[in-house]
TIVEXTI-174364 format. One record per residue (C-alpha): y, z, x; residue in one letter. Coordinates in steps of 0.1 Angstrom, whole numbers. Last residue first. Example, Ala and Ser with C-alpha at 12.3 -4.5 7.8 and 13.67 -1.06 7.14 Angstrom:
- -11 / 71 / 137 / s
- -45 / 78 / 123 / a
This chain:
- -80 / -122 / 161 / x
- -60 / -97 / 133 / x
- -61 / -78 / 102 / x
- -101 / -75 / 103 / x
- -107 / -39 / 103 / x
- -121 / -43 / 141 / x
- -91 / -66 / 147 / x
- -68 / -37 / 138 / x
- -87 / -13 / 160 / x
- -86 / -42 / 190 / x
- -48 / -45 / 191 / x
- -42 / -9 / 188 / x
- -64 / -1 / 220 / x
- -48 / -33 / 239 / x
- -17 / -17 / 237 / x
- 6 / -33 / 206 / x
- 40 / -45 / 223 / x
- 73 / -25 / 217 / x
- 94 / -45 / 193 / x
- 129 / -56 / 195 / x
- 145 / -70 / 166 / x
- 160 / -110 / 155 / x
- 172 / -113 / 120 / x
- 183 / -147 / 120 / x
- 148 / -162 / 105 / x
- 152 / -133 / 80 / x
- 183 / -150 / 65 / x
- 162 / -182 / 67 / x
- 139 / -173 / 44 / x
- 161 / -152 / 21 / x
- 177 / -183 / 18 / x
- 147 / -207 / 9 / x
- 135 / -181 / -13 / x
- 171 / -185 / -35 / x
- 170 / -222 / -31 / x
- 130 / -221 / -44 / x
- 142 / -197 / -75 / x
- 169 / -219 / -83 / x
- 146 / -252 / -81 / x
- 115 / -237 / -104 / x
- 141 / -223 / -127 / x
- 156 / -260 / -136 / x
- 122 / -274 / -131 / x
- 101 / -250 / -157 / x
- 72 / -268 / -170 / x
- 59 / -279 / -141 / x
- 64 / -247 / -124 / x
- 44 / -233 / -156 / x
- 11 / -220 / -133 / x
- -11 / -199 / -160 / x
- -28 / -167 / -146 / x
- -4 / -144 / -136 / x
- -20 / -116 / -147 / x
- 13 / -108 / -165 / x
- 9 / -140 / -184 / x
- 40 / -131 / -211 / x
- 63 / -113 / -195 / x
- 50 / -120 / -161 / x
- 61 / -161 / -164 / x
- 48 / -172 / -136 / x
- 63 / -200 / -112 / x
- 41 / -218 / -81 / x
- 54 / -234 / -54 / x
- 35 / -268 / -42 / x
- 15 / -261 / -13 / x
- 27 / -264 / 29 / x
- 68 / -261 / 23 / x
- 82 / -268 / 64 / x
- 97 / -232 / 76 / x
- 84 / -246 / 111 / x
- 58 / -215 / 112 / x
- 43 / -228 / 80 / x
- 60 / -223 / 45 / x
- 40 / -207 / 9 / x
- 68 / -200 / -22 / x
- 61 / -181 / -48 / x
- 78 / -172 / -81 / x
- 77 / -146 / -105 / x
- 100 / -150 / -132 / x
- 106 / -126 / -161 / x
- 134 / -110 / -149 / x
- 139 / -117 / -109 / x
- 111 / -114 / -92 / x
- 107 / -133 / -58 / x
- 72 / -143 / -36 / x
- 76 / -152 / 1 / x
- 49 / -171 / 19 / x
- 38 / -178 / 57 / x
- 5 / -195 / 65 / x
- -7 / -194 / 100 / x
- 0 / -173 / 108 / x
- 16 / -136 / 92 / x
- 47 / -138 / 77 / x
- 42 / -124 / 50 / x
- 69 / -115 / 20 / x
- 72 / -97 / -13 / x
- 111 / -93 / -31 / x
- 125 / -79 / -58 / x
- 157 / -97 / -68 / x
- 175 / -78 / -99 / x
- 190 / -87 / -130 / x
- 177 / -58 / -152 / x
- 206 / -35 / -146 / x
- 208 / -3 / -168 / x
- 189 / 17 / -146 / x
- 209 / 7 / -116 / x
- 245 / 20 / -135 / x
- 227 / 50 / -144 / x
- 216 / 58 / -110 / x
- 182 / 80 / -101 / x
- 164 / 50 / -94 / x
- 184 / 48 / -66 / x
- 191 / 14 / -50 / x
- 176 / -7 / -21 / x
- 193 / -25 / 8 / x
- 198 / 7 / 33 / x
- 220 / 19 / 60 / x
- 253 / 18 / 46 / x
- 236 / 29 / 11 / x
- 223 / 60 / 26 / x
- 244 / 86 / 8 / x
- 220 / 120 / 12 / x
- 223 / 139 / -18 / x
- 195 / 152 / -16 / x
- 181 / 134 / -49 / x
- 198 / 103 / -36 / x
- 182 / 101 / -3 / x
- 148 / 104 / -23 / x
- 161 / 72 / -41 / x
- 175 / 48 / -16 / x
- 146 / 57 / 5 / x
- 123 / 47 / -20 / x
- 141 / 15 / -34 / x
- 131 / -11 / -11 / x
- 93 / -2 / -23 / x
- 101 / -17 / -54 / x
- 121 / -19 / -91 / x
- 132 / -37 / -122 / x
- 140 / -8 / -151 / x
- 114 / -5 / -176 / x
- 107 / 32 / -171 / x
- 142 / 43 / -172 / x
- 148 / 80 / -155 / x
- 163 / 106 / -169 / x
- 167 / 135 / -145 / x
- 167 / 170 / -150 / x
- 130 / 173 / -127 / x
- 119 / 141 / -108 / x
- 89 / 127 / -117 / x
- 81 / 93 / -105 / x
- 51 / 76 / -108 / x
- 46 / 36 / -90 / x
- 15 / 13 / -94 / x
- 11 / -19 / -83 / x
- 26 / -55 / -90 / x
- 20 / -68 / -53 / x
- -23 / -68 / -55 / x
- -33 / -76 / -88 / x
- -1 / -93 / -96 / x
- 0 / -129 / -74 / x
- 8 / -124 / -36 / x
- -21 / -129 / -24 / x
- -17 / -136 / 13 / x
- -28 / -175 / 18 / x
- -56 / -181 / 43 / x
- -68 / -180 / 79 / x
- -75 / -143 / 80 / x
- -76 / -121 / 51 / x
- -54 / -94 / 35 / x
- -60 / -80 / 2 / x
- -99 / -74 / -4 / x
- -122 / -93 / -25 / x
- -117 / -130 / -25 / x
- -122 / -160 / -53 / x
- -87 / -158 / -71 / x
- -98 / -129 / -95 / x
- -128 / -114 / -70 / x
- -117 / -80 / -72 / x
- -81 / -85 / -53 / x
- -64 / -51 / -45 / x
- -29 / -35 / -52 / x
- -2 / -26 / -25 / x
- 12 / 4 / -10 / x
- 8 / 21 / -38 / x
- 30 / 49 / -54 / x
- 32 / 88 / -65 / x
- 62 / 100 / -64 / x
- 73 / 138 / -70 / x
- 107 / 152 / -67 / x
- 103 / 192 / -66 / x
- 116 / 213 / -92 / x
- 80 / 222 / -110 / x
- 57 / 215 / -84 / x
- 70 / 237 / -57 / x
- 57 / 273 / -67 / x
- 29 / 269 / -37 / x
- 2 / 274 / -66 / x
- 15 / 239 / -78 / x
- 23 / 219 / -52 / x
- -15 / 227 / -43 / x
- -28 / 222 / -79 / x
- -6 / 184 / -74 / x
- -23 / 180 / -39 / x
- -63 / 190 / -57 / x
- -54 / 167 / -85 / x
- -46 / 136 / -63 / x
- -74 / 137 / -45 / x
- -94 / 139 / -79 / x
- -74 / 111 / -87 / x
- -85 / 92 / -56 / x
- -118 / 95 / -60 / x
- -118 / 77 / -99 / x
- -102 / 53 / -79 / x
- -131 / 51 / -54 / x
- -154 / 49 / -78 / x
- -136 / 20 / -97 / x
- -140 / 4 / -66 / x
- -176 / 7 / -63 / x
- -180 / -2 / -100 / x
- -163 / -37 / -89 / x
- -184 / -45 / -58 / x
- -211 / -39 / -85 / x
- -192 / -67 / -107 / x
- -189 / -93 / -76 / x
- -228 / -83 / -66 / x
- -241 / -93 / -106 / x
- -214 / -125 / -102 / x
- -234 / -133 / -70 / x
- -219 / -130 / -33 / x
- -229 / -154 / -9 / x
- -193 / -165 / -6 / x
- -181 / -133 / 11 / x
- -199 / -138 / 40 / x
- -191 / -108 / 65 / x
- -175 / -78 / 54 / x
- -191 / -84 / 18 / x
- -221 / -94 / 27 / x
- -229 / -64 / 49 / x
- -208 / -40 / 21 / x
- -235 / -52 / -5 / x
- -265 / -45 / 13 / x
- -248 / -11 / 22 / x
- -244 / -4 / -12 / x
- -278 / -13 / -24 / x
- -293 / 4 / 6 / x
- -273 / 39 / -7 / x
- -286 / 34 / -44 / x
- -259 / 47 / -64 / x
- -250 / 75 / -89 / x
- -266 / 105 / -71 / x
- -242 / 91 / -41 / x
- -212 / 100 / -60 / x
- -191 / 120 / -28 / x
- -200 / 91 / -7 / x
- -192 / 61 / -32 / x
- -186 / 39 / -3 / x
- -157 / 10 / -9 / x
- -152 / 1 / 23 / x
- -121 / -8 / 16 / x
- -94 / 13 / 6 / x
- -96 / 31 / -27 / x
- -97 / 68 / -10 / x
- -70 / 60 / 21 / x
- -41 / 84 / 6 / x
- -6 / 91 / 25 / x
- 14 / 121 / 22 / x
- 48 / 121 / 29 / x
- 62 / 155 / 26 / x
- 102 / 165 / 24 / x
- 117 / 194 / 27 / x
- 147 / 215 / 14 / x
- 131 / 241 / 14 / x
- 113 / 263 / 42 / x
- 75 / 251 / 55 / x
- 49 / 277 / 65 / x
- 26 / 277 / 34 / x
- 36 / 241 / 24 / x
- 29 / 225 / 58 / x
- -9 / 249 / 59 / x
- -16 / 239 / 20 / x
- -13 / 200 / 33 / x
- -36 / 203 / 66 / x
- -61 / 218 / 40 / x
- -58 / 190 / 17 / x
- -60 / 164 / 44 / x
- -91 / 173 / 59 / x
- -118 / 183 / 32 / x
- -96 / 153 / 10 / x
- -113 / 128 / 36 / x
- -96 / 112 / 67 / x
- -111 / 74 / 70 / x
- -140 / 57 / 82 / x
- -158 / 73 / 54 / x
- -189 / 92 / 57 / x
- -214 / 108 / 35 / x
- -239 / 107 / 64 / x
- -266 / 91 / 43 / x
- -240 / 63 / 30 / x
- -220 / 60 / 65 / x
- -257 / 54 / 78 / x
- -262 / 27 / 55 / x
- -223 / 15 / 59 / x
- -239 / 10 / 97 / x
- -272 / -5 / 90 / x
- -254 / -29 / 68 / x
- -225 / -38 / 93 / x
- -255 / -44 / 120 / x
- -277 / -69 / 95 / x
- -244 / -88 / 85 / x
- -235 / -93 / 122 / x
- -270 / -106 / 128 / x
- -270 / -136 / 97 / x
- -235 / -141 / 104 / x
- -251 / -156 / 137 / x
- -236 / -138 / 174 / x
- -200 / -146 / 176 / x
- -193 / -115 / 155 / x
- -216 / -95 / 172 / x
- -196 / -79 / 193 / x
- -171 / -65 / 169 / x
- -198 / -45 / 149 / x
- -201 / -25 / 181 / x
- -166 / -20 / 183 / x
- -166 / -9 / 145 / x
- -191 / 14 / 154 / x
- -169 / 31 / 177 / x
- -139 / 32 / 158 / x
- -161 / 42 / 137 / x
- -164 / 75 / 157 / x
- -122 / 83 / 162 / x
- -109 / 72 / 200 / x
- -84 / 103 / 211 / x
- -114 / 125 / 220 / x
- -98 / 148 / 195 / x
- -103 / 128 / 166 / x
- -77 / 101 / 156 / x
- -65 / 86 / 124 / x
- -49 / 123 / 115 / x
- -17 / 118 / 124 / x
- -1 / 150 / 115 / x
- 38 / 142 / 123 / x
- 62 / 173 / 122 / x
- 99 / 175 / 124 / x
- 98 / 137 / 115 / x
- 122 / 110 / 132 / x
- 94 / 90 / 146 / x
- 64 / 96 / 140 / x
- 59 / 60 / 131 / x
- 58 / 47 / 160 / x
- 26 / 23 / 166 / x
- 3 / 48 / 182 / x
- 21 / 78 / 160 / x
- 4 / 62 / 132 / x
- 13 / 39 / 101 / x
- -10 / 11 / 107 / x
- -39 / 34 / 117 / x
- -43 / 52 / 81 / x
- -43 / 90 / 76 / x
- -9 / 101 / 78 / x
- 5 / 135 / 68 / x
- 48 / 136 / 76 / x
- 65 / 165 / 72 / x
- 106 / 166 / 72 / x
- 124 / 197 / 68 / x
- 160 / 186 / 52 / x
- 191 / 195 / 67 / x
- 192 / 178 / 99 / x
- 195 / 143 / 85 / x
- 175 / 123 / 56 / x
- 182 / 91 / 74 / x
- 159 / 105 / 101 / x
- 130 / 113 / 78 / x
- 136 / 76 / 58 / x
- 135 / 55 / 89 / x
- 167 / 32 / 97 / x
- 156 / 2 / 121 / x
- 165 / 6 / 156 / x
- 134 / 24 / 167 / x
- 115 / -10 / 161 / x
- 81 / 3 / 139 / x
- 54 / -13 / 157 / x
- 40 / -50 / 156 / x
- 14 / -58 / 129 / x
- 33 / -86 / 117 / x
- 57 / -89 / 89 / x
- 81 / -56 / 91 / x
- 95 / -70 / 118 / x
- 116 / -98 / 99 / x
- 135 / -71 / 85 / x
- 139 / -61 / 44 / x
- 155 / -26 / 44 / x
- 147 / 7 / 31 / x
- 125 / 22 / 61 / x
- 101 / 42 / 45 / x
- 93 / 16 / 15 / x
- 99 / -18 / 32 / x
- 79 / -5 / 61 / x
- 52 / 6 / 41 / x
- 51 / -26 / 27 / x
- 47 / -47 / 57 / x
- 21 / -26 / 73 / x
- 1 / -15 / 48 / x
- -6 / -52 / 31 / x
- 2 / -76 / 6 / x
- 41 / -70 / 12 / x
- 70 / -50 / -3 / x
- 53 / -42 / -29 / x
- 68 / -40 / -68 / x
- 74 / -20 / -96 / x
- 84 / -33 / -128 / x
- 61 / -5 / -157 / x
- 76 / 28 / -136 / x
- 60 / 55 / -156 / x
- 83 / 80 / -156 / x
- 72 / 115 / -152 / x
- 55 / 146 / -175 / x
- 32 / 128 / -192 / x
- 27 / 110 / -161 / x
- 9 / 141 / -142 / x
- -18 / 142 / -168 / x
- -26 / 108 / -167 / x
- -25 / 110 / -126 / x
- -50 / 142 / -131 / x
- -74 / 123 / -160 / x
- -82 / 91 / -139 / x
- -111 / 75 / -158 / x
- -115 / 39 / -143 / x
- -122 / 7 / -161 / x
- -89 / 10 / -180 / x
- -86 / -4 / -211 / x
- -59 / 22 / -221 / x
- -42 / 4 / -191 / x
- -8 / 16 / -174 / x
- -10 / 57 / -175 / x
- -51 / 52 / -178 / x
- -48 / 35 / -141 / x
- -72 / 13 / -129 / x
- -48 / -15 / -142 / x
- -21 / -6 / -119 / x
- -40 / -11 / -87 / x
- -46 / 11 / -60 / x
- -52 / -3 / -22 / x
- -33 / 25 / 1 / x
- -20 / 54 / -20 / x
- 16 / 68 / -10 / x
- 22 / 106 / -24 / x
- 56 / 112 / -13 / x
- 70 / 145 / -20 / x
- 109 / 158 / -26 / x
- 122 / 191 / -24 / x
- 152 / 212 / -31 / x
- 178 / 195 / -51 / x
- 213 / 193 / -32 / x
C-alpha cells in the first residue's frame, strides 16, 4: 500500500489558463508549472458535468447515476470514494463550496469533514446579501443591477469573497497534516476562479467601481456587455487564476514541510472549465438554456503525480476515473463498485477507445456529450427524451476549440455516436435512487448563486 494520496479539486479552471497546457497562456501560473515538471500532464481529461454538482459526483463517487444531474443530495447508496477507501486509510475532507457540504451529504464516509461554507451562526454573511439581492429580482433589472453593484463594491473595499479564502483553508490544511497518521487521504477543494471574479488580493491593479460596475451587469444583463467589458471580464479571470496558483503553492509548500510531498499521490483537477464570452455567455451554468458542453468548460484541466509510477499523458480519461485511481494506489480493488479505470494500469494506458461521458439533466433542456477518439459529440433531448436541436459532431483533434460543426459532413459517425447517446440516455432513464429533499435553506442559497428558480 502507498502512503498517501491528495485531491486538490479547483472549481471553474480552464486548461488554457494553464502554462502546463498553453505557452499562450493569458495567465502566469509558475507553482502548477512547477508542479507538472514533475507529474503527468493529463492532455484527454474530461468533466463529468458543466457544473459542481454533477461532476463532482462523477469524480468522488465513480459511477454515472441519474442523481448526479440535479442539485439533489448525495443518495447514501451510491459508493463515495472515503468509504470505498475502507478502515485503513485516514480520510480528511476540506470543502469550501455549498454544493458539496455536509447540508447536502457529502460528509459522509469521512473521518473528518471541515465544511467551511458556513460561519458559526450557521447562515455565512453573503448569504445574507445574496438574500437581499434576491428580492429584487422582480423589481426592474435596472434596481437589481444597482444593489449587486453596491454589494461586489463593498466586497471590493472589504477584500471579500463569498467564498473561504487561502487565510482559512491553509491553516485548517497544516492543522489535518500536523495531527494526521499515514495512510490518508485529503480532498481539498478550491473556489479562487469561481465567479465573482473580484481581484481582492490585486486591488492596486483595478479600479474597485469599475469592477463592481461590471459584476452588476454581469450577474444581471449579460447582453449589455461591450467587447471592452467582455475582455475586462476576461483580465478578472485571469486574476483569479493567477490566485489560484498561489493557492496552490502555499498547499504544495505545506505537503512539503510536512515531509508528504515527495511519496504522496498528488492530483490536481477541475471540476469543470468556464465560458468567457465564446458562445455568447460568461459563466458555466445558466437558466433556461443549453449547458455548455463544448471544450472551454468540459475539457479541463487534470495533474497527476504519483511517485514510481509511469503514467501516459495522452491516454483518454475523466472524473469517472478518480476513485478508480486513488483506490488503486492503496490497493484498494473498487472495480465492483465503480465504472472508471486506473490511470495507474498499463493495460488502460494503452487503450485509446474509450467513452467519456458529460451529461445534464437539468430542465428544461437535457444534453449528453460523448468522446470517443477524436469525436466529440452532443446530443440536446427534452424531458420526453424527444431530440430538441440538431446534434452537433467535433472533430477535437483537429478544432479542439470546437469551433467548426462537421455533423453534416460525418453521417456514418454522426448516427453511431447518436445510438450510443441514445443508450446511455435511456440506461440512466432506468436508474431510479432515493434522494433526501433540499431544505428550504439549501434551496434558496443555490437560487441566490443562480443554479436554480
Amino acid at each position: 500500500m502507498k502512503e498517501n494520496a491528495v485531491l486538490i479539486t479547483v472549481d471553474s479552471l480552464r486548461r488554457d489558463h494553464l502554462t502546463p497546457y498553453s505557452e499562450k497562456s493569458p495567465a502566469e501560473t509558475p507553482n502548477i508549472a512547477e508542479f507538472s515538471n514533475d507529474a503527468t500532464v493529463l492532455n484527454s481529461f474530461w468533466s463529468g458535468g458543466v457544473s459542481t454538482t454533477p461532476s463532482m459526483k462523477v469524480a468522488l463517487t465513480g459511477v454515472y447515476d441519474q442523481s448526479h444531474y440535479d442539485y439533489g443530495p448525495l443518495p447514501s447508496e451510491l459508493p463515495y470514494l472515503p468509504s470505498v477507501l475502507g478502515d485503513d486509510v485516514t480520510t480528511v475532507g476540506i470543502n469550501t463550496n455549498i454544493h458539496t457540504s455536509e447540508a447536502n451529504g457529502w460528509d459522509r464516509g469521512w473521518d473528518e469533514f471541515i465544511d467551511l461554507t458556513e460561519t458559526d451562526s450557521g447562515v455565512s454573511n453573503s448569504h445574507l446579501r445574496e438574500r437581499a439581492a434576491k428580492l429584487m429580482r422582480n423589481l426592474p433589472t435596472s434596481f437589481d443591477q444597482l444593489v449587486r453593484t453596491i454589494d461586489r463594491y463593498r466586497s471590493m473595499k472589504q477584500g471579500e469573497l463569498p467564498f473561504p479564502q487561502p487565510d482559512v483553508i491553509v491553516p485548517k490544511l497544516d492543522d489535518v497534516l500536523s495531527g494526521v497518521s499515514p495512510p490518508f487521504f485529503v480532498w481539498v477543494h478550491l473556489m479562487d476562479p469561481h465567479s465573482p471574479f473580484l481581484p481582492v488580493s490585486r486591488r492596486d491593479e483595478y479600479n474597485d467601481l469599475r469592477v463592481a460596475k461590471i459584476h452588476g451587469i454581469l450577474e444581471t444583463n449579460q447582453q449589455k456587455l461591450s467587447e471592452e467589458d467582455r475582455k475586462f471580464v476576461s483580465r478578472l479571470y485571469r486574476s483569479r487564476v493567477e490566485s489560484t496558483d498561489e493557492h496552490i503553492g502555499e498547499i504544495l509548500d505545506l505537503l512539503d514541510s510536512h515531509g508528504y510531498y515527495d511519496d504522496s499521490l498528488t492530483w490536481i483537477v477541475a471540476d469543470h472549465g468556464e465560458e468567457l464570452g465564446e458562445r455568447g455567455f460568461i459563466g458555466h451554468s445558466h437558466l433556461g438554456a443549453p449547458e455548455n458542453l463544448y471544450a472551454e468548460t468540459t475539457h479541463i484541466p487534470s495533474i497527476l503525480r504519483a511517485p514510481s509510477t509511469d503514467i501516459e499523458g495522452g491516454v483518454p480519461s475523466s472524473h469517472l476515473d478518480i476513485v478508480s485511481t486513488i483506490g488503486d494506489w492503496f490497493d484498494v480493488d473498487v472495480s465492483s463498485e465503480c465504472m472508471g479505470d486506473s490511470l495507474l494500469d498499463a493495460e488502460v494506458r494503452d487503450f485509446q477507445g474509450r467513452d467519456l461521458w458529460t451529461m445534464n439533466r437539468m430542465d428544461p433542456i437535457h444534453s449528453v456529450s460523448v468522446t470517443q477518439g477524436k469525436w466529440r459529440y452532443i446530443h440536446r433531448y427534452d424531458s420526453d427524451g424527444d431530440t430538441v436541436e440538431n446534434s452537433e459532431l467535433y472533430d477535437i483533434e483537429n478544432d479542439p476549440r470546437m469551433e467548426r460543426d462537421v455533423a453534416g459532413k460525418k453521417p456514418e459517425i454522426l448516427d453511431e455516436l447518436r445510438q450510443l447517446s441514445e443508450e446511455k440516455i435511456a440506461w440512466l432513464e432506468d436508474k431510479q435512487n432515493i434522494h433526501r429533499e433540499m431544505d428550504e435553506q439549501m434551496e434558496s442559497k443555490l437560487s441566490d448563486l443562480g443554479y436554480i428558480e
